[in-house]
N, C-alpha and C positions, 0 to 999 in steps of 0.2 A: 397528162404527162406525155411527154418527145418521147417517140421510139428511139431507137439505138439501133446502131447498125452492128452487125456481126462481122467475125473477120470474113467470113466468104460472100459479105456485102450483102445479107436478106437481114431482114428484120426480126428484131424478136417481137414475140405477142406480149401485151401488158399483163403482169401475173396477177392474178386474183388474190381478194384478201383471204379466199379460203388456203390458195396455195403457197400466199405467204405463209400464214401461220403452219401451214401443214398439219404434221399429227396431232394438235393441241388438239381441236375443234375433233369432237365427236363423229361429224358425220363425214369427216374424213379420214376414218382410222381404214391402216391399210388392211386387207383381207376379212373377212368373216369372222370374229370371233367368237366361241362357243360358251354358254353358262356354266357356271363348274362349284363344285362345296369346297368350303374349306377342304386342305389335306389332310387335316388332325380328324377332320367328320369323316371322311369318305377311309379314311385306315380304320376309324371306329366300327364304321358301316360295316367292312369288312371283314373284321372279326369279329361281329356278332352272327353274321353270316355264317362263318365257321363253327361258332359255339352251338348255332341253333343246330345243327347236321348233327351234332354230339351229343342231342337231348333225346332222349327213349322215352319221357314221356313224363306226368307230372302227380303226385301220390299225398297222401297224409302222411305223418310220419309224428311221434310220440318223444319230443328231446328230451325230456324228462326220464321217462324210460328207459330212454338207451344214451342214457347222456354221458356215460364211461366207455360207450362204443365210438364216439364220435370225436374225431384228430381234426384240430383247427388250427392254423398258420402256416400249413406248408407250401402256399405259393405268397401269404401275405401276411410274414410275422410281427403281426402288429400285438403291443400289450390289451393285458384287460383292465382298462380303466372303470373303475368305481363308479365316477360321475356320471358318464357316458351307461351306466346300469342303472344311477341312478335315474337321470332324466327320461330314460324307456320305461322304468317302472312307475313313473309316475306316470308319463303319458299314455299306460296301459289302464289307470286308475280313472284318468281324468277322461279319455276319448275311448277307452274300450280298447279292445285286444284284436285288429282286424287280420287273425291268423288266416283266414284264405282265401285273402285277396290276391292273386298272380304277382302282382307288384312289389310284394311284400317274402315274394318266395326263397326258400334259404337254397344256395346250388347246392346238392350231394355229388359228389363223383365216386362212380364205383363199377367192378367188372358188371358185365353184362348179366354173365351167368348164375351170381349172385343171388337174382334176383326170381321170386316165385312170378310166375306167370298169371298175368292177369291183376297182379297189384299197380302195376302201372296205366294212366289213364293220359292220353292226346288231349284229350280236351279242358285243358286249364277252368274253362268258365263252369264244370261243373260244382266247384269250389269243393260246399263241404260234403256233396255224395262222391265226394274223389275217393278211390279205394284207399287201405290202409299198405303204404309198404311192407311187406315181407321177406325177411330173406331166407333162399334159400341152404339145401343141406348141404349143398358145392360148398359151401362158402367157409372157411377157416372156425375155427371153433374160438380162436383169440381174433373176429374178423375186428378189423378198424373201416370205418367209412370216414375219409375226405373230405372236412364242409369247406366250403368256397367263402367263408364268409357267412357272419351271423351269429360270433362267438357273444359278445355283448345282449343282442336278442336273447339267446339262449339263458344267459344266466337271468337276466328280465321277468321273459314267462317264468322260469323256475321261482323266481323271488316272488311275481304276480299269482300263481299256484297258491305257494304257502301262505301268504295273505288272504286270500278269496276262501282257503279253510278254516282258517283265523276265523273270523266274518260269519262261517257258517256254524261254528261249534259254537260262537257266543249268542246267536239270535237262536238256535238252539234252547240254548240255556233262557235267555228271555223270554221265548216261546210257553216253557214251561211255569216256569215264573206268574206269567201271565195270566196263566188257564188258569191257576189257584189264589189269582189275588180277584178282591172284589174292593170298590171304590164307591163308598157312598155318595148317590147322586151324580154319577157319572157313568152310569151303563152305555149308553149310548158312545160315548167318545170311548169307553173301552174298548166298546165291540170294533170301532173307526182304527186303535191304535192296535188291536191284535190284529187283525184284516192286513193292515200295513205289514205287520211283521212278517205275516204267512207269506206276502206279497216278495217281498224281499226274502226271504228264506227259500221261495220255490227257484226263484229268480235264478241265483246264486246257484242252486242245487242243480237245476240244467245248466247253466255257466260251465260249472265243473265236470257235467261231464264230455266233456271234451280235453278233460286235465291239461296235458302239452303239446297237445298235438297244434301242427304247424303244416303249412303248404312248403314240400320240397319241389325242386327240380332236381330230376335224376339225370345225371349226365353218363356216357359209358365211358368209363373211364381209356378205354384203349382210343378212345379219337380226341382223348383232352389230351394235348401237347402240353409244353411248358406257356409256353404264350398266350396260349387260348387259357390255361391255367390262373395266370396272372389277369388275363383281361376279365375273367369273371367273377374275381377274387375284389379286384380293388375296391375302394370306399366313391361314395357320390361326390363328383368332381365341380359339379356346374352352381350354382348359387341358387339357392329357391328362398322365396320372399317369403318370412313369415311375419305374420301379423304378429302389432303389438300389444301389451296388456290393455290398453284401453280398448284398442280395435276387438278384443276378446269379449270383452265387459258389454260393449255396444252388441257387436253378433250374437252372446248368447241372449242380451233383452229384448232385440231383433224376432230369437227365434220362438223364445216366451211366447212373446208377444203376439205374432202369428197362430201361435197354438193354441191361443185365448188361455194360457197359461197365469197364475197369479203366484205372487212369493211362495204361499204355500208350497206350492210345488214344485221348488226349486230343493234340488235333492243336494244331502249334507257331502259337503269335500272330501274324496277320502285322505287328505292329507291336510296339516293345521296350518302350515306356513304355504308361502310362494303365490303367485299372482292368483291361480285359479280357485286356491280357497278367500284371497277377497273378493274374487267378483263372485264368489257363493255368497260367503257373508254380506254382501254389498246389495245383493237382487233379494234375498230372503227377508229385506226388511220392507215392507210395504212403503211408507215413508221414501226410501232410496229408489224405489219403484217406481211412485209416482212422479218424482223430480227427472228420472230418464227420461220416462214417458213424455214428460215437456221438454225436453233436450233434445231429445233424438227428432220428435216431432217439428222442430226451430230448424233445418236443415245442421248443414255443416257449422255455421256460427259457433257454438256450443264446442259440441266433436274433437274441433282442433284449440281448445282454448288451455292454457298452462293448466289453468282449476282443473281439467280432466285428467291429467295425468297421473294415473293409479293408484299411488305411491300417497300423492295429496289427495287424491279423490275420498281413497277411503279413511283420510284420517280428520278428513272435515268431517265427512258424513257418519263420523261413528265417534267424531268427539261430542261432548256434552252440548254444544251449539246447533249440531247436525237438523235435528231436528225444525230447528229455527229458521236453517238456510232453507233447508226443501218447503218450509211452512213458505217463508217468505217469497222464494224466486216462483211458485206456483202461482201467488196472488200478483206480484208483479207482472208476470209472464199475462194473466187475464188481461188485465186494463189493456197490454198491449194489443191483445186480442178482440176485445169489445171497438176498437177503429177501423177492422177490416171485413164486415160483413156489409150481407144487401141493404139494410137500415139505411132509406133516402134522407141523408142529412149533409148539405156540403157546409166549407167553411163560410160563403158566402151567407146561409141562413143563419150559421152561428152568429153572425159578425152583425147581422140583421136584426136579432135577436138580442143582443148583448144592447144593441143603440138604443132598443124602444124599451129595456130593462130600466135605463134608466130615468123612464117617467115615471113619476111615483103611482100615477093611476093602473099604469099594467103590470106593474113591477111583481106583484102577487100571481097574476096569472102566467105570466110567461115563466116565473117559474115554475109553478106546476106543469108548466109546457116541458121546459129541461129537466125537470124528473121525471114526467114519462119516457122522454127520446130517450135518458140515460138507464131508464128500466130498459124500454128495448133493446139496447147495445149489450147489456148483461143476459139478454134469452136469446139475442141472436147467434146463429149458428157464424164461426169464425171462417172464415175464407183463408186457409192456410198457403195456400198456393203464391198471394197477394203479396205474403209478407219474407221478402227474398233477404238473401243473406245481405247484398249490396245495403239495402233499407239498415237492414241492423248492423249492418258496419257502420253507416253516418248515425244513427243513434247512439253506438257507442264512442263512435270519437266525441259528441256535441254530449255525454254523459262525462268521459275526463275534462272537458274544456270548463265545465261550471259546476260539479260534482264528485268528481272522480278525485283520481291518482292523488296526490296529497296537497290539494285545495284545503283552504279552512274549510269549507263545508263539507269534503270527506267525512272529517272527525264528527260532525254533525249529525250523520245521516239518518233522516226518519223524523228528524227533532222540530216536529211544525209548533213546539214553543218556543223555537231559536229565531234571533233574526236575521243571525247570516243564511242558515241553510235558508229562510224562505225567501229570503232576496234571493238567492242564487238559483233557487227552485224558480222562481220566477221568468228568471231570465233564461233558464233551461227551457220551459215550456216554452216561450215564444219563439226558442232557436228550433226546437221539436215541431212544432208547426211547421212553420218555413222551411224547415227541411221534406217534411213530409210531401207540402202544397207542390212544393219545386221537384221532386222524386216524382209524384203522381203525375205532374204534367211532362216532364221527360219520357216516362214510358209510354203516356198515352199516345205521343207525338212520335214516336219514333214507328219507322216505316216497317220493323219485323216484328213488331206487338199487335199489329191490325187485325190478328189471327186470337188475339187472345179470348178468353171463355168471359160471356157476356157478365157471368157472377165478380170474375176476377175486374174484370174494367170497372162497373160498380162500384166494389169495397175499392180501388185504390181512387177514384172519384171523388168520394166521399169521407177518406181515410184523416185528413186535415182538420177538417169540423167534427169529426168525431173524438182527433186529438184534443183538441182545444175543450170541447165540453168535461171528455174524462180527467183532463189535467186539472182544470179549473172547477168544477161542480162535485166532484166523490166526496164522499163522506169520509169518516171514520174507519167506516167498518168497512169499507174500498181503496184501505190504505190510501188515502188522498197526502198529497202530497211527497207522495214519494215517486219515483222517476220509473220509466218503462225498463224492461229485461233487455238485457245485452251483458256478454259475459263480465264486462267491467266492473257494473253492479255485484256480482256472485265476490268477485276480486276485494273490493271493497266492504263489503257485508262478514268477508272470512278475516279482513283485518282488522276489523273494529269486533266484530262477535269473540274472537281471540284474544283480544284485548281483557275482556271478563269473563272467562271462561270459568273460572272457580264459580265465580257469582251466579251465572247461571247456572252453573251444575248443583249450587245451594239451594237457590228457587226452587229448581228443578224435581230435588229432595222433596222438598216438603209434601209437595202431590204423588208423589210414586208412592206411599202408603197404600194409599186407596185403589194401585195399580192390584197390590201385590193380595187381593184379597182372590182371586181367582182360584180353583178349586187347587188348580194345579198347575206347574211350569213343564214341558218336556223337556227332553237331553239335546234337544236338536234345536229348541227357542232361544233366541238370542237377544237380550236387551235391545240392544243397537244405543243411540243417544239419549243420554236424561232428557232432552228437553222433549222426545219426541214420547217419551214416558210421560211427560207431565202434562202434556197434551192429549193422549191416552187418557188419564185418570180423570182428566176433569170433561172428558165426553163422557164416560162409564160410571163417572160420579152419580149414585142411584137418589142424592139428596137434590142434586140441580135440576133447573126446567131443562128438561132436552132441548127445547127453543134457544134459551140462552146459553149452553153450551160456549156453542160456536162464539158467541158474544166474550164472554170471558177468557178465550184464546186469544181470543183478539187482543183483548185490554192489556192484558198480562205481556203480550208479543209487542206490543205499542211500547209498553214501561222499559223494556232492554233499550229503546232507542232516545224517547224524551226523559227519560231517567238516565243516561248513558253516565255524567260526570257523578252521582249518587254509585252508580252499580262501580265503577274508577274505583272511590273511595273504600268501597265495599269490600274488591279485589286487594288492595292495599292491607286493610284489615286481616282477611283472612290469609293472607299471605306471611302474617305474623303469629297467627296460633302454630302451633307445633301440631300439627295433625300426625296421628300415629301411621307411620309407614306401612304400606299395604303389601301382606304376603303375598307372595305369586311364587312360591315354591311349597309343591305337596309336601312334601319332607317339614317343612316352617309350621304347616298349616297343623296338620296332624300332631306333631308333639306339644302345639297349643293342646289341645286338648286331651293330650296323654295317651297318645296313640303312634303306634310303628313304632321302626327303631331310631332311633335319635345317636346312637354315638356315631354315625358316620355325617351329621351332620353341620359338623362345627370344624372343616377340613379347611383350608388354606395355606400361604406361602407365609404369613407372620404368625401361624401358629405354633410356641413352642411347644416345646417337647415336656409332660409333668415331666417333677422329680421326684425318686423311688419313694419321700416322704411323702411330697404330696399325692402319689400314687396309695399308699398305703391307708394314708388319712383317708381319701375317697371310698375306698375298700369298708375300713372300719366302717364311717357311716352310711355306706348303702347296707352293710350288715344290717347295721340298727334298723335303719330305716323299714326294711325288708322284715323285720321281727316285729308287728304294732301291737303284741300280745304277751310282750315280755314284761316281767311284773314288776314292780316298784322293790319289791325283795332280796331279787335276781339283780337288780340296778343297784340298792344299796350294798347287796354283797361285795359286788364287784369294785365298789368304792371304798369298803371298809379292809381291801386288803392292799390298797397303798400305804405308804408308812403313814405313820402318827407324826406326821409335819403339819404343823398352822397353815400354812403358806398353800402346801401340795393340796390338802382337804377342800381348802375352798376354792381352789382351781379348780380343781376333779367337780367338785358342786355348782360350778357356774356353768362346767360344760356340759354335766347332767341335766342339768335345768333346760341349757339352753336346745339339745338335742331332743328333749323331750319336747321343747314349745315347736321347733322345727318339725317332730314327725308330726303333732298334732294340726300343723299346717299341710303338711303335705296331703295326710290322712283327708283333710276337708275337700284340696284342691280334687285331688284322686275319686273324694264322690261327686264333684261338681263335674268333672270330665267324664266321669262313668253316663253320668247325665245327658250330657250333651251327646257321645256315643248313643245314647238309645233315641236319642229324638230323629238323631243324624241316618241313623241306622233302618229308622221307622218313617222316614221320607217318602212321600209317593215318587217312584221313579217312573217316566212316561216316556214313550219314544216320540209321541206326535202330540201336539194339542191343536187345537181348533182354534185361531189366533180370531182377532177383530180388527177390522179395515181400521186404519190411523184416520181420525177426523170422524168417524161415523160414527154417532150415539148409541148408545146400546144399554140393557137394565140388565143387572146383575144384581140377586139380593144374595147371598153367601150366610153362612152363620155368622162369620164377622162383621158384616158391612149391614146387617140386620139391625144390628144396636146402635149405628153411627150415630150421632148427633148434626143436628143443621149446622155447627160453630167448631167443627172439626178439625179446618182446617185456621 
């Protein structure tokens, strides 16, 4: 570029492009600038500064006890919401009661002088050797103390108090119970489930004594202003991330599971609704248990997938099919697993193997060659690390493309009598292959895998021909024919299992007989799914070979798939019986058998109002009813003094009759129900029973199950 001339005839200098732009560019901004916090931070900073200067020191304190002494809202009159007590008291139930954590501390403000010397403590972290507040005799006889906040808390612990008494007077009472009941052939699980109760009853009994006490901050109130008033008053302002029901569900089988914990040990909800009692009832079923344990295990795949979310999680796993899914995606879940271990077999041998199959000279041997590889693949230890979420994203896409989402062979699935599913199954294997071959050599080639674990390069080596054998060579009883785990399968397996849902919860029936021969059930056991009952009963079944067992799950789990358009029709069928509606109101259940009060039972908006007649009619016959000792004498008397009318006599005589045939019904029903009261009433009630692993054999002879017959079922 030409210089220029200035008017006093010198030159200018060419300006730089830093000095074109000027202050834009960073490294020419003018002066020193200094780092600084927000102004909302550093005003915040600043009155807590001030608040701390006002703290005397940090105490226990009793809200329960002095909870008519204690004035809340007067720098932040907010109402007391219900909800807001509710969701603390539940959270006091669910995570425990962290009364004196610092963090958690309620501010008191109050005079200095107030206060007895030596009930206040500097040291926050002492928690619960913190002294107890005291006040002293300075202090007003009608004194009030100031809470800053923590109205809602307060009524909480008060609510979580009278609960946790609740709790203790009843196991109390069972305790007692206890000691004087005996249970034939059950000493052992007694002595297990009183042990428990003492367990929980001591538990409780230190809980409480700590009653309401709570971590204060004492503030003095001649240094709390209005402002500093207000700053330590308000509600939490900033966002905190809470996890969601599923994230809850996984963290507590996380924490199980670390603690070598097993369902058993998964302690009852203390509440019946809301997220945290399903993921109680969700982990306490072994079955549900073991299907995590292959989930969580599969990285994130699984984790984020619709199926998990809560809501549906537990209404698959605890309807009648439930059972079926976790049986199923377990066995699937394997064969995927048997592809990624050390077991030296690549595609290239398969493929080797497969050419010289077909001379009819070796054709026998080399089979028995691909039943032993495919034994090994079933004992080898799985290389989980191998099998990355990427992998099972292309198995689940190449799963909808020939399988999946609603292909004809969706409607199929399992059905190796079909010929669409097994063309389709077909053609899935060899896109499975070729995806795996091609996955395996991406990773090995790539320049940040060079570091990987000699186990892990191995199994994904080898991962290809091991697909191809398991797709192509399983049997039966290795679910053959059916496609590898990826959440799509679960997707597909709950739409088509849903589909016969009656049906299988029919099947299901016929074997829980032989569930239910057990000595006893506890208060705290929970069915969970028919079908995972019916698979219970026929491992505990004492007439089968324990060997075959397993076998006959199988067959039975095989028939929901290649029977699917029978089980259709089946669903159809019973979709037309009128099956008697099922009571789920105690009030319904009870005056079934003649028990509690029943007239507050039959309330509603189209209920009229009787009329004085029919009110009186009612009257008269519960008289009768109420007399069943009234004599035939007494009844003709009473007849013979209407008039001497044709007409009136044999009215009077029909209703006689017909009241009489009426009480002598009810009189039957009344001992039928007395009946049922003492059977009901003579139940073994247990708080724990000693459950058995879902899938693991086991012999029970009972006095029932003693007489069984081998054609029982």
């Amino acid at each position: 570029m030409p210089l220029r001339l200035t008017k006093d005839g010198g030159k200018t200098k060419t300006r730089t492009a830093k000095e074109q732009v000027g202050n834009v560019l960073l490294d020419s901004r003018q002066g020193s600038g200094t780092a600084s916090l927000d102004h909302n931070v550093k005003e915040d900073a600043k009155r807590d500064k001030d608040a701390n200067k006002a703290i005397m020191g940090y105490a226990r304190f009793d809200l329960m006890e002095n909870y008519n002494d204690l004035s809340f809202g007067h720098w932040n009159s907010r109402p007391l919401m219900q909800n807001q007590v509710q969701s603390l008291y539940q959270s006091f139930l669910i995570n425990g009661v962290d009364r004196f954590n610092p963090i958690h501390a309620l501010p008191l403000v109050l005079p200095k002088e107030w206060i007895v010397d030596s009930t206040v403590e500097k040291d926050h972290e002492k928690r619960e050797e913190l002294p107890i507040l005291r006040i002293s005799d300075k202090a007003p006889k009608d004194w009030k103390i100031k809470v800053a906040g923590g109205r809602h808390r307060t009524e909480a612990i008060k609510k979580w108090v009278l609960k946790m008494q609740r709790d203790v007077n009843a196991l109390e009472v069972e305790e007692k119970r206890m000691a004087k009941q005996a249970v034939e052939d059950g000493a052992a699980e007694m002595n297990d489930i009183s042990n428990t109760v003492k367990q929980r009853l001591h538990r409780l009994r230190e809980v409480l004594q700590y009653h309401g006490q709570w971590i204060v901050t004492v503030f003095d109130a001649n240094q709390v202003d209005t402002l500093i008033g207000i700053h330590i008053s308000r509600n939490e302002t900033k966002h905190v991330y809470m996890q969601s029901p599923e994230e809850g569900l996984i963290q507590r089988y996380k924490i199980l599971e670390a603690n070598k914990k097993t369902p058993r040990d998964v302690e009852r909800a203390p509440m019946a609704k809301g997220s945290v009692a399903k993921q109680t009832e969700l982990l306490s079923q072994d079955y549900v248990f073991d299907h995590m344990k292959n989930l969580v295990s599969s990285g994130t795949h699984y984790i984020h997938s619709p199926e998990m979310q809560l809501n549906r999680f537990h209404k698959v796993m605890l309807s009648g099919y439930g059972g079926l899914i976790a049986y199923a995606t377990a066995r699937l879940e394997n064969r995927l697993r048997w592809c990624f271990n050390t077991v030296s077999y690549t595609l290239a041998e398969h493929q080797k193997i497969e050419a010289k199959s077909k001379n009819s000279t070796s054709f026998q041997k080399l089979k028995i060659r691909k039943e032993e590889i495919f034994e090994d693949l079933k004992q080898a230890t799985p290389i989980l690390e191998s099998i990355s979420d990427p992998l099972r994203d292309k198995l689940n896409r190449i799963f909808n493309t020939h399988l999946g989402d609603n292909t004809p062979a969706s409607y199929r699935f399992g059905n190796d009598q079909d010929e669409t599913w097994l063309t389709a199954f077909k053609e899935y294997s060899y896109a499975v292959v070729a995806a795996m071959d091609e996955y395996a050599s991406e990773v090995l080639r790539a320049d940040e895998t060079k570091d990987l674990d000699e186990d892990v390069r191995t199994a994904l080596l080898g991962c290809a021909g091991k697909a191809a054998l398991v797709l192509d060579d399983s049997s039966q009883a290795d679910y053959c024919s059916f496609p590898f785990m990826s959440y799509s399968v679960i997707t597909t397996l709950v739409r088509n299992m849903s589909m016969i849902e009656r049906s299988i919860f029919e099947v299901s029936s016929w074997f829980s007989p032989m569930l239910y021969m057990a000595n006893g059930h506890g208060k705290d056991w929970e069915p969970g799914s028919a079908s995972a009952d019916m698979i219970r009963a026929i491992m505990g079944h004492p007439n089968l070979d324990p060997i075959r067992r397993g076998d006959a799950v199988i067959e039975i789990h095989h028939s929901f798939f290649s029977m699917f358009a029978e089980y259709i029709n089946m669903e159809r069928q019973l979709s037309k019986i009128n099956m008697p509606k099922r009571i789920t109101n105690q009030q319904q259940l009870m005056a079934t058998f003649g028990l509690g009060d029943t007239s507050k039972g039959s309330k509603g908006k189209n209920r009229k109002k009787a009329t004085k007649a029919q009110q009186d009619r009612q009257h008269e016959d519960d008289w009768e009813d109420s007399s069943p000792l009234l004599s035939s004498e007494e009844s003709s008397d009473a007849d013979d003094s209407d008039e001497d009318d044709g007409s009136n006599d044999e009215r009077a005589e029909h209703r006689a009759l017909a009241r009489k045939k009426d009480r002598r019904r009810r009189e039957d029903l009344h001992v039928e129900a007395l009946d049922a009261q003492k059977i009901l009433n003579g139940g073994t009630k247990f708080t724990t029973l000693q459950t058995r692993e879902l899938y693991q054999p086991w012999t029970h002879q009972s006095k029932i199950s003693s007489g069984t017959t081998a054609d029982t079922f």
